[in-house]
N, C-alpha and C positions, 0 to 999 in steps of 0.2 A: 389658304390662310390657316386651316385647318393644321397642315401636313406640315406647318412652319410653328405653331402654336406645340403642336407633339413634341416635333423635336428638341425644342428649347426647353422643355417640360423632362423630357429624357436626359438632356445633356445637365439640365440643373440638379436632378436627381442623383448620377450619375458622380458629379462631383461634390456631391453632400455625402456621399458614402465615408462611415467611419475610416478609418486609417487600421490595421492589420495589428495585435498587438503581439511583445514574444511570446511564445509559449511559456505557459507558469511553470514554477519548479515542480519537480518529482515532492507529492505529496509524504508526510514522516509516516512509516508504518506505527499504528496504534495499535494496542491492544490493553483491555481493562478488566480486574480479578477483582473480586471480593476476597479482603484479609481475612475481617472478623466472622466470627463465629457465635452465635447465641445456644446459651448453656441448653444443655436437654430440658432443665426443671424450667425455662424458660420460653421455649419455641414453639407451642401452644398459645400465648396471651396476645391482649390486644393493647395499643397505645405505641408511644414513643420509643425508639430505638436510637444506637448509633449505629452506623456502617461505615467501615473503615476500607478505601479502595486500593490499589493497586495502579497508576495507566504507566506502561512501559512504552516510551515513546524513540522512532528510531529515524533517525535524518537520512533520507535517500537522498536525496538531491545534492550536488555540488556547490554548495554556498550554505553559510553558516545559518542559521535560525534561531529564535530566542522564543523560549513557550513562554507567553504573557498570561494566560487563563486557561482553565478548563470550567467549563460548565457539565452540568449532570442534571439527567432528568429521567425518572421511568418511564416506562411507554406501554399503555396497557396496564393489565392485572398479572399480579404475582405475589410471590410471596409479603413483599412490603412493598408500600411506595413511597418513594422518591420525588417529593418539589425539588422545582427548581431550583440549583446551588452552581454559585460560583465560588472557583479559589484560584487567587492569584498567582502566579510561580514569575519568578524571571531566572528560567533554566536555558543557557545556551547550550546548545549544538551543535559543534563542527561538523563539514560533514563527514559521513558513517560513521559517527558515537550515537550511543544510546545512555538514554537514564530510565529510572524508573523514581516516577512521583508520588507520594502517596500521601491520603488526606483524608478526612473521616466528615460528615455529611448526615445529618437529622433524617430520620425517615419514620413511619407511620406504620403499623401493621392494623390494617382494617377489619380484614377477617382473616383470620387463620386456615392455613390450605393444610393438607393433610400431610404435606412436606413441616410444616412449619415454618418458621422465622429464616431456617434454612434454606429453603427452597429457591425455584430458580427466579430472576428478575432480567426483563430485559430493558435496558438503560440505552440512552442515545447519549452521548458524549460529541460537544464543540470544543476543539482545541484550538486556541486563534493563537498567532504566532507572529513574530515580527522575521522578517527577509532583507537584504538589499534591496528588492522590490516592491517593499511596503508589506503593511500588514495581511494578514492572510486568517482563511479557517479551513479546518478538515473537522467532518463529519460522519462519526461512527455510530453503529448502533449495533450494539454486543446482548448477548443472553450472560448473566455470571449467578452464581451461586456458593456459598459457605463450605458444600459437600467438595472434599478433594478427588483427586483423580476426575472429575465430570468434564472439566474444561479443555 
């Protein structure tokens, strides 16, 4: 009874198993810059900032995509930080086109690093996107900084 109890236990198991899904598309290559630049007589102080970003975003995949949001957030200590911000976009992407989006974001300088306001941050960026597949995210997490040539 046992060994009839098992198997029907195995075989009901067995056909509860999910169903196999395609494989998702080739995620878009991301990558995220700091524009702005805070003045010298400035990159020393504490309080309220703008930052203005860069995300250059690149469709690998074979089917079109549409960027619906980027979120942005610091992660850790740096030279300023970064709450949470979302900005809407509705950028389509055929694919292999690239664009670059760009959009400016409240940030805080706590304490000032010996870099200054300049100095480096590292940010995690959500890019959620619409597919023929439905909606989707990729998730990055970049160091950027104001200092040119560094990146």
């Amino acid at each position: 009874m046992r060994s009839l109890f098992a198997i029907a236990l195995f075989i009901g198991c067995a056909s509860a198993a999910p169903q196999q899904k395609s494989a998702p598309l080739n995620e878009p290559e991301i990558h995220v810059s700091q524009l702005s630049n805070i003045s010298d007589a400035a990159r020393h102080i504490t309080g309220g900032i703008s930052v203005q970003y860069r995300v250059d975003v690149a469709n690998r995949a074979k089917e079109a995509i549409t960027i619906k949001r980027i979120d942005i957030v610091s992660l850790g200590s740096g030279a300023y930080t970064l709450r949470p911000t979302s900005n809407p976009f509705d950028a389509r992407l055929n694919p292999g086109e690239a664009t670059a989006l760009q959009f400016w974001a409240p940030a805080v300088i706590d304490d000032p690093t010996i870099i200054g306001a300049n100095g480096p941050v590292t940010l995690r960026l959500t890019v959620q996107y619409d597919t023929p597949a439905g909606t989707t995210q990729s998730i990055v997490v970049q160091q950027v900084h104001a200092l040119s040539g560094l990146d």
